[in-house]
C-alpha positions as CSV (number, residue, x, y, z in Angstrom):
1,X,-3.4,8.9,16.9
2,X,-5.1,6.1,18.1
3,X,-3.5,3.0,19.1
4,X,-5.5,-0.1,17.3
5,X,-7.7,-0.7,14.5
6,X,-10.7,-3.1,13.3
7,X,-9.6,-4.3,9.9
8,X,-11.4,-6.2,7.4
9,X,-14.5,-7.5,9.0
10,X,-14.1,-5.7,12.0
11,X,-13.4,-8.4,14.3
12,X,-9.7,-8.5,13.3
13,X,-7.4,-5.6,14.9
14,X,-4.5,-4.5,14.6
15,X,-2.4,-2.5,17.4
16,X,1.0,-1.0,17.4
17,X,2.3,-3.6,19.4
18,X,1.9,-5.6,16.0
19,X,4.3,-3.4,14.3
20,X,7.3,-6.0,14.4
21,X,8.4,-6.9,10.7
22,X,11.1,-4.0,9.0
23,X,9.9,-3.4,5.6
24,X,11.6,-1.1,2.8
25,X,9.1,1.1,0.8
26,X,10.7,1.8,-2.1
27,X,9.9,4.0,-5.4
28,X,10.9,2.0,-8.9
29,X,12.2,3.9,-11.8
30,X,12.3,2.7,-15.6
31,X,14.9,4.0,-17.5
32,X,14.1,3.0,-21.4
33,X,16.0,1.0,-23.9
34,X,19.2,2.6,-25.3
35,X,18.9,2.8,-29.5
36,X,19.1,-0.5,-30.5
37,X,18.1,-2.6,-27.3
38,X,14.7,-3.8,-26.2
39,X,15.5,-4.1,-22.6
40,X,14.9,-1.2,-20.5
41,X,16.9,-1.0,-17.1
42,X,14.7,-0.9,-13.5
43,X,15.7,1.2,-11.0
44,X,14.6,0.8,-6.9
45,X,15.2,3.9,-4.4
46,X,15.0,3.6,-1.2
47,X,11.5,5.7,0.1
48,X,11.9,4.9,3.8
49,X,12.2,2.1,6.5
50,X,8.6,1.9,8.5
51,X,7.9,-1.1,11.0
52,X,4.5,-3.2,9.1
53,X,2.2,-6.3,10.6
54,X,1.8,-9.0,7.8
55,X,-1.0,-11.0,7.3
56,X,-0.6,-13.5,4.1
57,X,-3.6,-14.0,2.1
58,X,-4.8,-16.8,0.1
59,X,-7.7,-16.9,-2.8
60,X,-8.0,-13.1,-3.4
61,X,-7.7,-11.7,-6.9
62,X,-7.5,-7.9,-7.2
63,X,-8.6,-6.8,-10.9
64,X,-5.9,-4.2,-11.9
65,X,-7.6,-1.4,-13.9
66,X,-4.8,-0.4,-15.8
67,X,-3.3,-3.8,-17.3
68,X,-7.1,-5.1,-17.5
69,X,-6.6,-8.2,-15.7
70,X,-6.9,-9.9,-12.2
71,X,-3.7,-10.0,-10.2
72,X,-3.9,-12.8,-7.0
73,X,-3.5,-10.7,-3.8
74,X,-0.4,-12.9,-1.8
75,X,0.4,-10.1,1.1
76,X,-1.6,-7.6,3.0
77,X,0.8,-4.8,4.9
78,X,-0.5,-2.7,7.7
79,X,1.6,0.0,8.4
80,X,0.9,3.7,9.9
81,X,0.1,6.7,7.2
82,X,2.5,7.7,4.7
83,X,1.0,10.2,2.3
84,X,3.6,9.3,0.0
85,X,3.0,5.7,0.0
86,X,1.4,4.9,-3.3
87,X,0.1,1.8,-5.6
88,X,3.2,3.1,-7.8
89,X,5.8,2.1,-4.6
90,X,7.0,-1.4,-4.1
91,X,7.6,-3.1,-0.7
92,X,10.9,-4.8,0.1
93,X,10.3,-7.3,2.7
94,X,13.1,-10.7,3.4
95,X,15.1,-9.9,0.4
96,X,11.4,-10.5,-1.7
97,X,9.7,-7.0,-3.7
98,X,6.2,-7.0,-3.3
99,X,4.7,-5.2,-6.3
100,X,1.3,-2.9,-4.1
101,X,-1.8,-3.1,-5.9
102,X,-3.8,-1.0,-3.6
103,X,-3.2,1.4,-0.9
104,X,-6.3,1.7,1.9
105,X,-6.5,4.9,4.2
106,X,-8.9,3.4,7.3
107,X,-12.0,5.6,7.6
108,X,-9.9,8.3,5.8
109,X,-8.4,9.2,9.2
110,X,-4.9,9.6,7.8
111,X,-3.4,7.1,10.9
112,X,-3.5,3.6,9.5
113,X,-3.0,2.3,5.8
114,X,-3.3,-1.4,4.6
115,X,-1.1,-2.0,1.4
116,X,-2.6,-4.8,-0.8
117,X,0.2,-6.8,-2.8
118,X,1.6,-9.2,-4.5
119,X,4.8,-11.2,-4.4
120,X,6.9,-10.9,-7.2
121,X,9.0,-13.7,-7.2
122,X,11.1,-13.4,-10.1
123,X,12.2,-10.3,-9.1
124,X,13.8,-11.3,-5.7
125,X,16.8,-9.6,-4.6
């Protein structure tokens, strides 16, 4: 596995020796409303611990396919591969969920993944 990697515009790397922030991946579940309530209940496991570099990001949007609307891009994770690491998992990171938009696999090599995300403030912890 190798030990750096260009990111972005290929001047930027990143190296395991820039793994130093403990973030939570977690999975969310939804549990719907009981008969007569409108609120449904959220749920957040626990996926694993991994060590992450941050870089924070200012004046990207990311359009979101699904809802059909632009989402601003607040946090960029790199952290090594997880194959279960998903745009449906959250990141927990200083008591703060970060809601991933997009999950990158560099050059498809399986080593390195950059999770794309946004801060989800009103959810805080």
């Amino acid at each position: 596995m190798s030990r750096c990697v260009h990111v972005g515009n290929k001047r930027r790397v990143v190296c395991a020796g820039d793994l130093i922030h403990s973030i939570t991946i977690e999975n969310r579940a939804i549990t719907p409303p009981v008969a007569g309530s409108v609120d449904f209940t959220e749920t957040f496991s626990t996926s694993s611990t991994v060590l992450a570099a941050i870089q924070t990001v200012k004046g990207k949007t990311f359009f979101d396919g699904v809802n059909q609307r632009d989402q601003e891009v607040t946090h960029e994770f790199y952290v090594r591969y997880d194959a279960a690491v998903t745009a449906q998992s959250w990141v927990k990171y200083n008591n703060r969920r970060f809601d991933i938009l997009d999950v990158e696999d560099f050059d498809e090599r399986n080593e390195w993944m950059k999770l794309i995300c946004t801060d989800k403030a009103a959810r805080t912890i």
